[in-house]
Backbone atoms as SQL, in Angstrom:
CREATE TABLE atoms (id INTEGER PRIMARY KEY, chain TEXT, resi INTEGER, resn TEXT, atom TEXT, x REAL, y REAL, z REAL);
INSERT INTO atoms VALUES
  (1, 'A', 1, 'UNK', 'N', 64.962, -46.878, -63.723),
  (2, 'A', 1, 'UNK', 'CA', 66.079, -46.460, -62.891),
  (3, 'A', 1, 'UNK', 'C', 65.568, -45.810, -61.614),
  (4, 'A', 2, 'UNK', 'N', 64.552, -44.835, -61.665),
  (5, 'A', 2, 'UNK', 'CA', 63.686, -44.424, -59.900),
  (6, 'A', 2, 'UNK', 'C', 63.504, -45.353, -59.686),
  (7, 'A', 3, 'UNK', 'N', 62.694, -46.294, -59.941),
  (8, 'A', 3, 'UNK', 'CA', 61.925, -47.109, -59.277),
  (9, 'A', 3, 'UNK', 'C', 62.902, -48.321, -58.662),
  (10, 'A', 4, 'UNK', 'N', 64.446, -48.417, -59.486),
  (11, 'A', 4, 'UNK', 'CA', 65.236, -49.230, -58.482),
  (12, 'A', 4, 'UNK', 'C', 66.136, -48.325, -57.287),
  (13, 'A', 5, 'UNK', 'N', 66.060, -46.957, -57.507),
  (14, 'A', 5, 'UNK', 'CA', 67.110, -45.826, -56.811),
  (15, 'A', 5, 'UNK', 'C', 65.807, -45.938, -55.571),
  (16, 'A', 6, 'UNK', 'N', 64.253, -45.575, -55.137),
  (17, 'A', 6, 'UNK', 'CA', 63.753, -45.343, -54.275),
  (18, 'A', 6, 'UNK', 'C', 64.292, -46.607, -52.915),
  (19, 'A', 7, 'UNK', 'N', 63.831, -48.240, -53.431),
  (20, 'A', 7, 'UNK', 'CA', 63.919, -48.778, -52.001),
  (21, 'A', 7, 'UNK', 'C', 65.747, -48.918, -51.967),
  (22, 'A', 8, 'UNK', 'N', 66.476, -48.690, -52.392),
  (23, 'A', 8, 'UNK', 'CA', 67.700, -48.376, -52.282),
  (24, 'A', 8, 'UNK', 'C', 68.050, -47.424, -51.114),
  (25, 'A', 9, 'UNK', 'N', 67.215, -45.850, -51.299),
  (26, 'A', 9, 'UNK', 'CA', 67.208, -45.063, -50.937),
  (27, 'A', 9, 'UNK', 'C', 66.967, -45.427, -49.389),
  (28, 'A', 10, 'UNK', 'N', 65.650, -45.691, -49.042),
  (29, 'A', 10, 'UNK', 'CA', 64.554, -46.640, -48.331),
  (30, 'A', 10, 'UNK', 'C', 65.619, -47.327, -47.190),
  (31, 'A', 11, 'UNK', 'N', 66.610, -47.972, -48.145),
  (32, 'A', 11, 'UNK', 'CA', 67.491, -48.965, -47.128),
  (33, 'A', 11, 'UNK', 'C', 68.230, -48.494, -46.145),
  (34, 'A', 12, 'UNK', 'N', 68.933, -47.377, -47.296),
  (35, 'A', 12, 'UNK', 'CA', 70.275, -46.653, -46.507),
  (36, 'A', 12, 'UNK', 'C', 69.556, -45.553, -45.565),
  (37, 'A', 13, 'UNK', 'N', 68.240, -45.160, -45.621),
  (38, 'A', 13, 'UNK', 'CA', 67.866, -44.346, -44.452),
  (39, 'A', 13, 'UNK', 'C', 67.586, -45.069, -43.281),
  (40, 'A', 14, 'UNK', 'N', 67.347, -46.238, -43.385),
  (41, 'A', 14, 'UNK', 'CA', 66.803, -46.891, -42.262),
  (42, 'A', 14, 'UNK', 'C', 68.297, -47.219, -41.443),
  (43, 'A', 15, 'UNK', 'N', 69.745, -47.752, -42.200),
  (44, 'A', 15, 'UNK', 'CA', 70.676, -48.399, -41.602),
  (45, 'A', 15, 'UNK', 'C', 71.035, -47.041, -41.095),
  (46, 'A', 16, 'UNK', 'N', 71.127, -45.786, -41.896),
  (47, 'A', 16, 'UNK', 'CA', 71.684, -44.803, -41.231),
  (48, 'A', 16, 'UNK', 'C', 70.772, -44.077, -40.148),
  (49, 'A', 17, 'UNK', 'N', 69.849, -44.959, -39.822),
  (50, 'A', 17, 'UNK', 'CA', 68.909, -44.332, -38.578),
  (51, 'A', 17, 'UNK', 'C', 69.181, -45.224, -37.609),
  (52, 'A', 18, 'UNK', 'N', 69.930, -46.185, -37.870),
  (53, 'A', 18, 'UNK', 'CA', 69.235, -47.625, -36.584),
  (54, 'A', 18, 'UNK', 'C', 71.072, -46.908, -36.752),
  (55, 'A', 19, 'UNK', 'N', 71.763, -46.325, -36.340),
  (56, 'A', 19, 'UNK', 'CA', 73.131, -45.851, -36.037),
  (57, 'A', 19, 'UNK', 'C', 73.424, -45.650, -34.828),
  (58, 'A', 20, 'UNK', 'N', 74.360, -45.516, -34.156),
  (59, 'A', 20, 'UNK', 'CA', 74.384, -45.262, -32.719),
  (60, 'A', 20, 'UNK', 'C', 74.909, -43.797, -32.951),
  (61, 'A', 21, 'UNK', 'N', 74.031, -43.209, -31.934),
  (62, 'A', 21, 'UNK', 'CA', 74.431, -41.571, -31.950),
  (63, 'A', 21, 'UNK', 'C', 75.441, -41.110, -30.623),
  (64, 'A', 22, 'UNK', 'N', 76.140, -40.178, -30.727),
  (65, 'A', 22, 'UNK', 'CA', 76.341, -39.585, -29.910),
  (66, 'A', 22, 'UNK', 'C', 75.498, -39.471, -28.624),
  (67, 'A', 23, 'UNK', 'N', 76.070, -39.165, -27.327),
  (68, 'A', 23, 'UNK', 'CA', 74.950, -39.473, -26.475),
  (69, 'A', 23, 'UNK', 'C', 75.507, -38.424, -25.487),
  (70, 'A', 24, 'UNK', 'N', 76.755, -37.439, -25.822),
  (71, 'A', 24, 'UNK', 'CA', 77.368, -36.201, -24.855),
  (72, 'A', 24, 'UNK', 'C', 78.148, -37.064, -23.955),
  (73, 'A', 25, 'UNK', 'N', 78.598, -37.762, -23.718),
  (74, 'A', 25, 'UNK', 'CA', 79.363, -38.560, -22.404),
  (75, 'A', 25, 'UNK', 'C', 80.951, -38.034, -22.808),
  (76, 'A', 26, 'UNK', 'N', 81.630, -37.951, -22.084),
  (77, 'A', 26, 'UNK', 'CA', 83.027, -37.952, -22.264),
  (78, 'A', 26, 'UNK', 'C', 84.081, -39.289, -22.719),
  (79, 'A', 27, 'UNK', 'N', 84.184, -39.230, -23.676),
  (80, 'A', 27, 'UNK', 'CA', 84.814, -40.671, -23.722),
  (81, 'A', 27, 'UNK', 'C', 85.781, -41.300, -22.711),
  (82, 'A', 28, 'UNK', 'N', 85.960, -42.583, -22.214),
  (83, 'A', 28, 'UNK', 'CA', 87.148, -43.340, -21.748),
  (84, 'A', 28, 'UNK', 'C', 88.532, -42.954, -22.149),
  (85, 'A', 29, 'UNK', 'N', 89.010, -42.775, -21.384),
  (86, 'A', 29, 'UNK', 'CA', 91.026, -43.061, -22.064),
  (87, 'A', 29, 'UNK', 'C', 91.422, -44.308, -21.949),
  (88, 'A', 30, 'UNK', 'N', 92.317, -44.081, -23.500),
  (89, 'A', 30, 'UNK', 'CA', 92.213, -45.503, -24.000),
  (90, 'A', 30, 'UNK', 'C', 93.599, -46.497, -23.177),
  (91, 'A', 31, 'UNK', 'N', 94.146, -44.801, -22.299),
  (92, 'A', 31, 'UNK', 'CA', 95.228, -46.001, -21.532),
  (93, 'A', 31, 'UNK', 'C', 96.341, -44.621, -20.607),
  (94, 'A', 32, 'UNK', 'N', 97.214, -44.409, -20.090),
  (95, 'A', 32, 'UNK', 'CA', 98.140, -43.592, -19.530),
  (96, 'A', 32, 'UNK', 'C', 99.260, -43.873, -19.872),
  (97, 'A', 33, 'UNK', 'N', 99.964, -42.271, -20.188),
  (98, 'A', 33, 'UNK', 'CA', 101.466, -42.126, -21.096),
  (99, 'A', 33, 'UNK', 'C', 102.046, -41.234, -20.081),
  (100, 'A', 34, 'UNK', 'N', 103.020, -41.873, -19.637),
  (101, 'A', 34, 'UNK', 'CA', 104.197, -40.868, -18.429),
  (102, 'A', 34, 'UNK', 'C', 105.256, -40.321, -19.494),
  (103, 'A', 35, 'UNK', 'N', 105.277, -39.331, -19.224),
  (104, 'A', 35, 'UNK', 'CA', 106.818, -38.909, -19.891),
  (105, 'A', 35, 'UNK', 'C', 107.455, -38.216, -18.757),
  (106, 'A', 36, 'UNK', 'N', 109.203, -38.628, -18.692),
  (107, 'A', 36, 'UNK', 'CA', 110.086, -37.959, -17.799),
  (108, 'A', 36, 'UNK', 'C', 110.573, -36.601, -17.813),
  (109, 'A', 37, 'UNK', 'N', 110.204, -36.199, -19.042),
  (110, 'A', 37, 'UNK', 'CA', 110.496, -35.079, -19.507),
  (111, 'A', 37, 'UNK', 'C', 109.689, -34.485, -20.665),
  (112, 'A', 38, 'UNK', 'N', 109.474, -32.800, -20.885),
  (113, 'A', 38, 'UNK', 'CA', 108.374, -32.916, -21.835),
  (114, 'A', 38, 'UNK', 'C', 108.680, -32.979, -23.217),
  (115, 'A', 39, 'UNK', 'N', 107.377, -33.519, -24.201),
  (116, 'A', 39, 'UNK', 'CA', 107.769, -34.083, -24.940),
  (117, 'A', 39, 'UNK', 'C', 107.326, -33.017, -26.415),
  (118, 'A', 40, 'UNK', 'N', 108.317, -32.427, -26.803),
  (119, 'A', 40, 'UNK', 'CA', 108.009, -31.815, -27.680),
  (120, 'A', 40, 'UNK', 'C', 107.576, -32.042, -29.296),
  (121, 'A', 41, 'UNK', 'N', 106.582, -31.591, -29.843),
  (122, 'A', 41, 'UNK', 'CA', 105.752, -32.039, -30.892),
  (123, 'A', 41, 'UNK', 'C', 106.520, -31.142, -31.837),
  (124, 'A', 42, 'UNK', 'N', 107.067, -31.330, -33.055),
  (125, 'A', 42, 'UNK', 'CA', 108.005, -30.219, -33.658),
  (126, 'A', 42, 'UNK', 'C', 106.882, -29.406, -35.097),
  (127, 'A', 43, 'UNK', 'N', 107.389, -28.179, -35.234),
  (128, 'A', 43, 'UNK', 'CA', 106.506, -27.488, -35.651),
  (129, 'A', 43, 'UNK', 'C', 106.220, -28.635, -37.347),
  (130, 'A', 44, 'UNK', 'N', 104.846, -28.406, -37.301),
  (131, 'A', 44, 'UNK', 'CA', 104.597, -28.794, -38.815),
  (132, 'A', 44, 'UNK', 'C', 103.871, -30.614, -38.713),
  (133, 'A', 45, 'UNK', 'N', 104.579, -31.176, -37.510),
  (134, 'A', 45, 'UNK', 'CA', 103.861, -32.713, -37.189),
  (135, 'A', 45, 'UNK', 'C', 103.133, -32.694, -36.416),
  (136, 'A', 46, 'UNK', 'N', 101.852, -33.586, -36.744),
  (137, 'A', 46, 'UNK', 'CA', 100.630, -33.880, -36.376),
  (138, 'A', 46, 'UNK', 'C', 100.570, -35.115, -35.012),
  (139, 'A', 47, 'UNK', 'N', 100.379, -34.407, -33.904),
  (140, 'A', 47, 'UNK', 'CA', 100.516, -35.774, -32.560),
  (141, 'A', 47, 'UNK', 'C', 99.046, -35.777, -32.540),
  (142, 'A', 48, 'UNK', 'N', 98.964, -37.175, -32.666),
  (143, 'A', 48, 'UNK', 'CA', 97.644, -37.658, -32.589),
  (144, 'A', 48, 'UNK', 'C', 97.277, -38.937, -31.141),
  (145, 'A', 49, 'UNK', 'N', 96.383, -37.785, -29.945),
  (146, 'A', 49, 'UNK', 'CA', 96.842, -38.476, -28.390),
  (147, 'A', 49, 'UNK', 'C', 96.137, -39.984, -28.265),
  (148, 'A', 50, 'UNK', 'N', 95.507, -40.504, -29.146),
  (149, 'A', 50, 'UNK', 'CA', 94.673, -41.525, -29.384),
  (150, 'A', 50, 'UNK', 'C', 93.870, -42.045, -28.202),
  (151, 'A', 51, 'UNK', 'N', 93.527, -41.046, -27.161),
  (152, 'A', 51, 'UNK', 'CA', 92.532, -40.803, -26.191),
  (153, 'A', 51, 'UNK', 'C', 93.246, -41.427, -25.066),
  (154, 'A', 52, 'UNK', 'N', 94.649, -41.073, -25.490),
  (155, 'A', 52, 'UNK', 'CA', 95.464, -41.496, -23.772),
  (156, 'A', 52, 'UNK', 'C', 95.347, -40.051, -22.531),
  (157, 'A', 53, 'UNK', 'N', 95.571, -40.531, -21.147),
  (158, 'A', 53, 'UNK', 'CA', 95.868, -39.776, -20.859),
  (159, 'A', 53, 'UNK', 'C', 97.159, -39.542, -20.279),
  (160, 'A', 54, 'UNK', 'N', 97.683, -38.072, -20.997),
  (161, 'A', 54, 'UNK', 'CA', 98.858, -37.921, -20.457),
  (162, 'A', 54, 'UNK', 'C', 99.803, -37.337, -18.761),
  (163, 'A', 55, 'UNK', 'N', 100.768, -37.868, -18.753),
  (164, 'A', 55, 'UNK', 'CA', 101.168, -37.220, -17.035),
  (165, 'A', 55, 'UNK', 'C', 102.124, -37.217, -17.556),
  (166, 'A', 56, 'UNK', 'N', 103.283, -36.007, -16.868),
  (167, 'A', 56, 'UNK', 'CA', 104.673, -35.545, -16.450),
  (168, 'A', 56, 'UNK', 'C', 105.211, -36.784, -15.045),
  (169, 'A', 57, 'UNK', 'N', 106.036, -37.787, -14.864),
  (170, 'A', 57, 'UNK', 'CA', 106.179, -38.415, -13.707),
  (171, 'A', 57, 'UNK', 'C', 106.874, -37.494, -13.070),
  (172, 'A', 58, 'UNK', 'N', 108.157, -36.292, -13.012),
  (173, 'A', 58, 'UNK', 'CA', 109.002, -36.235, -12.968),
  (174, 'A', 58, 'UNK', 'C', 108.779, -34.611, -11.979),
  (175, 'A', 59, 'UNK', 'N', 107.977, -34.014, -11.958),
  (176, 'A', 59, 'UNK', 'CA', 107.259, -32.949, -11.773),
  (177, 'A', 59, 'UNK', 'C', 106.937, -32.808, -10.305),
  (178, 'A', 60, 'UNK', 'N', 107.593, -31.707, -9.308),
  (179, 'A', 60, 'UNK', 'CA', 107.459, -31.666, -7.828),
  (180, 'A', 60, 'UNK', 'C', 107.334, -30.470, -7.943),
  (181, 'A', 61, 'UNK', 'N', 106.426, -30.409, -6.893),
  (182, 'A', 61, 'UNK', 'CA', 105.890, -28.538, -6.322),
  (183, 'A', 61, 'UNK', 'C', 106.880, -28.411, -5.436),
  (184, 'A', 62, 'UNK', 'N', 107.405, -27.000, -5.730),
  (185, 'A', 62, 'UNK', 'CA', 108.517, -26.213, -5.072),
  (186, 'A', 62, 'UNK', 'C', 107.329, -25.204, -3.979),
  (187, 'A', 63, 'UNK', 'N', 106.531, -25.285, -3.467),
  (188, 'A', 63, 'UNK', 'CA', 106.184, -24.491, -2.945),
  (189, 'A', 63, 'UNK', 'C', 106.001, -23.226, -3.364),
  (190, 'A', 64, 'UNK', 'N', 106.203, -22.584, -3.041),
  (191, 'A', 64, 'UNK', 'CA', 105.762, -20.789, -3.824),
  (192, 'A', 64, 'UNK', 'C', 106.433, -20.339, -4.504),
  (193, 'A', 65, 'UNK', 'N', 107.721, -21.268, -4.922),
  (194, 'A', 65, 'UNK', 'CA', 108.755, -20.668, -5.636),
  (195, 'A', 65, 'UNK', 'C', 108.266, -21.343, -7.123),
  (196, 'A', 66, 'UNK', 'N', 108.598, -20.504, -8.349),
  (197, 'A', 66, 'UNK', 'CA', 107.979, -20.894, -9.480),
  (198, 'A', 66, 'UNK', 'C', 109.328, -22.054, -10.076),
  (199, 'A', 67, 'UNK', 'N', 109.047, -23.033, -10.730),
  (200, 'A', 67, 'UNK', 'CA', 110.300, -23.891, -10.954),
  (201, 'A', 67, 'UNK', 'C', 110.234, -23.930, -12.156),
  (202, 'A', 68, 'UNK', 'N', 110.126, -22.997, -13.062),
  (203, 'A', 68, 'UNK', 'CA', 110.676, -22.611, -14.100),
  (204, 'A', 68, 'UNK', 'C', 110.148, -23.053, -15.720),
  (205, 'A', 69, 'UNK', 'N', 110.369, -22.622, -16.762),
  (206, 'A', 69, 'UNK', 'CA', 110.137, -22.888, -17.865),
  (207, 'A', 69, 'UNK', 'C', 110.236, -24.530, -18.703),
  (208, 'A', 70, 'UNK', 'N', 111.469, -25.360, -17.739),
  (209, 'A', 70, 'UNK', 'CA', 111.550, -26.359, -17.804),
  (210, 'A', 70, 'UNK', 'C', 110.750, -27.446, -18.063),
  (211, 'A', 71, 'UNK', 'N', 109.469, -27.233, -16.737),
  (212, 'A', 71, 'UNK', 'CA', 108.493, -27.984, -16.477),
  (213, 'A', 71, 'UNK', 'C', 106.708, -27.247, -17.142),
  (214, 'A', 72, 'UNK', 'N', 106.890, -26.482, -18.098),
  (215, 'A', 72, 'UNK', 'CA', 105.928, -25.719, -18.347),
  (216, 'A', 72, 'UNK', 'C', 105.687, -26.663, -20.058),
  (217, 'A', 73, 'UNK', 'N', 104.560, -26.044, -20.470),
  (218, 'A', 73, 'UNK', 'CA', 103.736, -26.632, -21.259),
  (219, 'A', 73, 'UNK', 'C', 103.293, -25.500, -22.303),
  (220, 'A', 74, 'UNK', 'N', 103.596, -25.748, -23.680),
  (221, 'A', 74, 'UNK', 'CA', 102.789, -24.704, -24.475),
  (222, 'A', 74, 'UNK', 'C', 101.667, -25.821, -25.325),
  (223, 'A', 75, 'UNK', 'N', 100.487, -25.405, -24.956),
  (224, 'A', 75, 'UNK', 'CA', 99.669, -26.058, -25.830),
  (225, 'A', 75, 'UNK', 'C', 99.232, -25.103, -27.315),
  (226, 'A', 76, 'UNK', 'N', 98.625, -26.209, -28.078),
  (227, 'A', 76, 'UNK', 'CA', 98.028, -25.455, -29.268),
  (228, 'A', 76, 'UNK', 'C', 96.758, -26.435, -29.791),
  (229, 'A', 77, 'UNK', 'N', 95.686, -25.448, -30.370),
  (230, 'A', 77, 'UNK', 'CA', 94.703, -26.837, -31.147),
  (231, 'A', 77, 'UNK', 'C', 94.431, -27.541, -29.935),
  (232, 'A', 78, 'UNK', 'N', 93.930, -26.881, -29.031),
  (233, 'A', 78, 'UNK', 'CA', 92.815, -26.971, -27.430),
  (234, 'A', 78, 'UNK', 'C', 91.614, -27.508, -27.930),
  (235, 'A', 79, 'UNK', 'N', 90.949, -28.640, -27.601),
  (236, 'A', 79, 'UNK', 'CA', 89.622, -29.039, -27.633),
  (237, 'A', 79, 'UNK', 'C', 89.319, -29.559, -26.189),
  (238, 'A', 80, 'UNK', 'N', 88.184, -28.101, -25.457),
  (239, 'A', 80, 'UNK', 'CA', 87.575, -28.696, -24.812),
  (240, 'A', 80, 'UNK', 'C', 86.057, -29.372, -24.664),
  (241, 'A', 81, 'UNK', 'N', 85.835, -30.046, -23.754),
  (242, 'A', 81, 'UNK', 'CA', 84.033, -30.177, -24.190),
  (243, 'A', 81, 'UNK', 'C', 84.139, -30.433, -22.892),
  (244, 'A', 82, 'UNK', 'N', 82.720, -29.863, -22.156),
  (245, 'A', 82, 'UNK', 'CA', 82.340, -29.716, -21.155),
  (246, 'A', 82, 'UNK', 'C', 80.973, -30.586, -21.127),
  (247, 'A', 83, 'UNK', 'N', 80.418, -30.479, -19.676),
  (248, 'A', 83, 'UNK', 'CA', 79.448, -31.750, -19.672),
  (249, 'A', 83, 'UNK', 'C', 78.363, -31.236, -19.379),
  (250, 'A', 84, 'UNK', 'N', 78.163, -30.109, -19.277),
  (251, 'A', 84, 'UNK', 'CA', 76.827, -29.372, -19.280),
  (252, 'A', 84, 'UNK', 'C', 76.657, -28.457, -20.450),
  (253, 'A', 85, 'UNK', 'N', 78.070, -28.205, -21.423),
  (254, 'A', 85, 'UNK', 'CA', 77.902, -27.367, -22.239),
  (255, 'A', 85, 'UNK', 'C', 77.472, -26.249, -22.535),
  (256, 'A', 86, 'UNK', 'N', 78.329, -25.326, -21.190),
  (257, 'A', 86, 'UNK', 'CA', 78.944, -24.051, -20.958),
  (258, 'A', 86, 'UNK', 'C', 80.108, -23.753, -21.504),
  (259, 'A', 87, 'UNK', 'N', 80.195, -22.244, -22.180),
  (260, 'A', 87, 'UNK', 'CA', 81.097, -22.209, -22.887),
  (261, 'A', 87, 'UNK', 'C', 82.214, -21.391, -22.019),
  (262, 'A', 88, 'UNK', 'N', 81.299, -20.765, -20.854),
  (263, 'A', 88, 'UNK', 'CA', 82.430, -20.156, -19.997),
  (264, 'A', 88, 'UNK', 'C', 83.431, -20.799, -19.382),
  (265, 'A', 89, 'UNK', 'N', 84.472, -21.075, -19.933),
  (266, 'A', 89, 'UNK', 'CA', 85.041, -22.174, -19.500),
  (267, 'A', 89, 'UNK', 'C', 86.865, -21.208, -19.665),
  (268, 'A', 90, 'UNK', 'N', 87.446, -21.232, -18.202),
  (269, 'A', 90, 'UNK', 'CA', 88.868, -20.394, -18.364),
  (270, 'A', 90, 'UNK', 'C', 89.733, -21.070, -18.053),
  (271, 'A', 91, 'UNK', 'N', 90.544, -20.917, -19.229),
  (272, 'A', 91, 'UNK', 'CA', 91.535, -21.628, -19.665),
  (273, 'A', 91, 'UNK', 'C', 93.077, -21.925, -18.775),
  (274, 'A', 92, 'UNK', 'N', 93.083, -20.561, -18.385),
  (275, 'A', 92, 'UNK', 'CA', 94.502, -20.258, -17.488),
  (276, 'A', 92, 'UNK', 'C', 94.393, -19.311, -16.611),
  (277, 'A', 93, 'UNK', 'N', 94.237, -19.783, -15.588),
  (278, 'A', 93, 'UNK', 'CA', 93.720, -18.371, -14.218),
  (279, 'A', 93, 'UNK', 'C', 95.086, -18.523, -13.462),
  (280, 'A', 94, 'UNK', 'N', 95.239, -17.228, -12.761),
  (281, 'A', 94, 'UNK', 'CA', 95.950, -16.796, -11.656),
  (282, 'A', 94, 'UNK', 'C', 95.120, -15.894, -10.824),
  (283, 'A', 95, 'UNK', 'N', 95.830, -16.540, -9.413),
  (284, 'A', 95, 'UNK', 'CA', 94.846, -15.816, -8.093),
  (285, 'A', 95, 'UNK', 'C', 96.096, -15.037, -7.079),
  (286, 'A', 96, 'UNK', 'N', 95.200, -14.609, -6.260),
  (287, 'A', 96, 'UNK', 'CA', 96.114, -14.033, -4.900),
  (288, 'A', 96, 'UNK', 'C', 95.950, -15.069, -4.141),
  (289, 'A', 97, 'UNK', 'N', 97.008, -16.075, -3.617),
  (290, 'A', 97, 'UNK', 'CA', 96.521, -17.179, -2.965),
  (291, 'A', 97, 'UNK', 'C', 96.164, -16.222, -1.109),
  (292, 'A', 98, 'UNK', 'N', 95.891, -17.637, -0.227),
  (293, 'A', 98, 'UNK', 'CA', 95.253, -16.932, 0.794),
  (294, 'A', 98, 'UNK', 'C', 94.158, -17.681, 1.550),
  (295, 'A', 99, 'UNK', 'N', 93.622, -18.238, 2.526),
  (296, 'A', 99, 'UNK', 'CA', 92.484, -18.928, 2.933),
  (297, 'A', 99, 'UNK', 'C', 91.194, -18.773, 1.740),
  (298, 'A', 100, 'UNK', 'N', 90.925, -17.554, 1.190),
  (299, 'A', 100, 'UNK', 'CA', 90.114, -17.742, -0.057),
  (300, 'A', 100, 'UNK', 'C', 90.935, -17.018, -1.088),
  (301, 'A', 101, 'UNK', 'N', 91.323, -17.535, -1.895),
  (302, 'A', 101, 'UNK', 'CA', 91.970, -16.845, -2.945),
  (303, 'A', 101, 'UNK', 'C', 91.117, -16.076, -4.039),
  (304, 'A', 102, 'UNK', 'N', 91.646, -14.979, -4.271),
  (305, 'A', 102, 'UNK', 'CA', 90.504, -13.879, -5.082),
  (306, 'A', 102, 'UNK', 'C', 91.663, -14.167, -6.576),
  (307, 'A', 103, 'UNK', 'N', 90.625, -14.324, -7.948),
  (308, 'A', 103, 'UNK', 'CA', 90.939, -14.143, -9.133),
  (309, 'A', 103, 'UNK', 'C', 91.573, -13.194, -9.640),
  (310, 'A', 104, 'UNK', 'N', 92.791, -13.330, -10.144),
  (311, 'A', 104, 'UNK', 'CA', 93.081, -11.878, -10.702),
  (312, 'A', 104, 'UNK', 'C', 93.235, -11.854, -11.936),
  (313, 'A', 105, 'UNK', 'N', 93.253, -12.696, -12.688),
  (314, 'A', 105, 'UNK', 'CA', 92.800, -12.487, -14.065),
  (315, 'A', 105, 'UNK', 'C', 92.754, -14.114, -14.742),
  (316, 'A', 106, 'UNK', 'N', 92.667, -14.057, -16.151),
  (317, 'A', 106, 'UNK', 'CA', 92.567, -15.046, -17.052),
  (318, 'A', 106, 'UNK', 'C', 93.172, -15.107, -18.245),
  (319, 'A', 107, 'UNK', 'N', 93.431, -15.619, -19.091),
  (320, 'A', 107, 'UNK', 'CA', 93.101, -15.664, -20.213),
  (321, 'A', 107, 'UNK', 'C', 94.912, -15.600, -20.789),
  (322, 'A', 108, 'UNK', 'N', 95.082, -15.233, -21.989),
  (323, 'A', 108, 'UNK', 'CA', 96.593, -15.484, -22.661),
  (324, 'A', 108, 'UNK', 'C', 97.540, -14.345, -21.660),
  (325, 'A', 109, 'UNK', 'N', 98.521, -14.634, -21.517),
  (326, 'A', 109, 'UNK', 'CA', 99.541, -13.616, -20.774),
  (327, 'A', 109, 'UNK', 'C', 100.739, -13.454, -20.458),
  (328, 'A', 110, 'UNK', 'N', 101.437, -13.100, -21.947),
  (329, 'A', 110, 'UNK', 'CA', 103.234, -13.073, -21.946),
  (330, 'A', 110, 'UNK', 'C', 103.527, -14.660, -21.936),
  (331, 'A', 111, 'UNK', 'N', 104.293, -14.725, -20.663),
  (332, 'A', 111, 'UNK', 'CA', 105.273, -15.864, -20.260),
  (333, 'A', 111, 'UNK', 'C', 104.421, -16.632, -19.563),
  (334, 'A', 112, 'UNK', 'N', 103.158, -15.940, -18.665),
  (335, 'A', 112, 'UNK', 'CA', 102.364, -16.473, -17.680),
  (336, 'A', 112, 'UNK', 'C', 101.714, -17.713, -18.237),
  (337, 'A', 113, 'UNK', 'N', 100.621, -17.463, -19.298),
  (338, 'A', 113, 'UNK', 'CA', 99.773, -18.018, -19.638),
  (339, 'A', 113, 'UNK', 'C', 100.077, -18.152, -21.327),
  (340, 'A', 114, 'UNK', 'N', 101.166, -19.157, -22.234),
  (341, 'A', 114, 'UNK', 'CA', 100.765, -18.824, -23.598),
  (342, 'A', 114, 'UNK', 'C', 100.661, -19.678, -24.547),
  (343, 'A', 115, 'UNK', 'N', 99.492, -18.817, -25.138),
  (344, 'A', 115, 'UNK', 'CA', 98.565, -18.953, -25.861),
  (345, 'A', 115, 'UNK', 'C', 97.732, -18.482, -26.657),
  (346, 'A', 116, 'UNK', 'N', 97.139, -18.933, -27.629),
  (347, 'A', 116, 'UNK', 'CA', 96.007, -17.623, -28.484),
  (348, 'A', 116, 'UNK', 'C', 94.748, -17.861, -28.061),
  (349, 'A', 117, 'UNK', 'N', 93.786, -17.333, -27.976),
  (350, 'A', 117, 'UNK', 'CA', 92.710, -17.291, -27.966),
  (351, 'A', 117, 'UNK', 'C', 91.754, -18.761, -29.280),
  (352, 'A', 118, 'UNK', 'N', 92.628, -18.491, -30.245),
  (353, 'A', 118, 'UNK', 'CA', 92.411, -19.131, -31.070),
  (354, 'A', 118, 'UNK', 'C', 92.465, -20.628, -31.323),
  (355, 'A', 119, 'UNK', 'N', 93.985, -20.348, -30.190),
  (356, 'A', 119, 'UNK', 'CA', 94.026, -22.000, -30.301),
  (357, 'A', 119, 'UNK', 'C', 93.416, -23.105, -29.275),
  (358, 'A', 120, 'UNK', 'N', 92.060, -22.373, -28.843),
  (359, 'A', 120, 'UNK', 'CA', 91.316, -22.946, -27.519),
  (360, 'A', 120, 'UNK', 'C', 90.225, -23.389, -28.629),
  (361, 'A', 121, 'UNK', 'N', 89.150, -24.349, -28.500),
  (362, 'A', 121, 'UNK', 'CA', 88.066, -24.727, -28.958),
  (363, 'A', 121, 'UNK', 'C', 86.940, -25.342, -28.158),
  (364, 'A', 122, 'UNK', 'N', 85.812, -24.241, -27.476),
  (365, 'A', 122, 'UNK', 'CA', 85.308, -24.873, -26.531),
  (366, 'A', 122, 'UNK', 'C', 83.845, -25.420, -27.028),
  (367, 'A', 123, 'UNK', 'N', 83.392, -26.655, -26.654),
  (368, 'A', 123, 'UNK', 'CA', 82.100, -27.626, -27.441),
  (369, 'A', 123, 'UNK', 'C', 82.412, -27.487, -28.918),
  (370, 'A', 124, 'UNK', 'N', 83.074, -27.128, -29.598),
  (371, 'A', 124, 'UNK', 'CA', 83.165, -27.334, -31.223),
  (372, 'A', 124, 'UNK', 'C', 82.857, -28.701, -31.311);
């Protein structure tokens, strides 16, 4: 029984070596999904984006005026991956706009920015 389990063994290391590995690239999208309106995922079901990328068609900048909750986005279960694989990576900034706009903060905030900390995943 070893002596038929070794080139067995033997085989499956070699097929699982001649494998194609990962190579860090960002994958392709597998195509573009417009929605007119946003599209809500209801608590408890699993949306699975199957490497599309998504756009809002419907969506115009009001200029400095904020246009409301309407057109806003709550994400959850964030996977980012970056291409140098830095983890400093911020999620939701607001600035003082201005010829150079200075940072005024980051990260989860009330109505501003929401979100958990938790539900971000950066290079996982």
């Amino acid at each position: 029984m070893v002596k038929s389990f070794v080139p067995f063994a033997t085989l499956l290391l070699a097929t699982a070596s001649a494998a194609s590995v990962p190579d860090g690239t960002w994958p392709t999208s597998t195509g573009t999904v417009q929605y007119a309106e946003a599209y809500i995922i209801k608590a408890g079901e699993v949306f699975d984006g199957k490497m599309q990328t998504f756009e809002r068609s419907d969506v115009s900048c009001e200029g400095q005026t904020e246009s409301g909750a309407d057109t806003a986005a709550k994400l959850s279960n964030i996977h980012v991956k970056t291409t140098n694989g830095n983890n400093d990576v911020k999620v939701c900034q607001w600035s003082q706009g201005g010829s150079s706009p200075s940072n005024l903060g980051d990260g989860p905030s009330g109505t501003l920015c929401q979100y958990s900390e938790s539900d971000v995943h950066i290079n996982e």
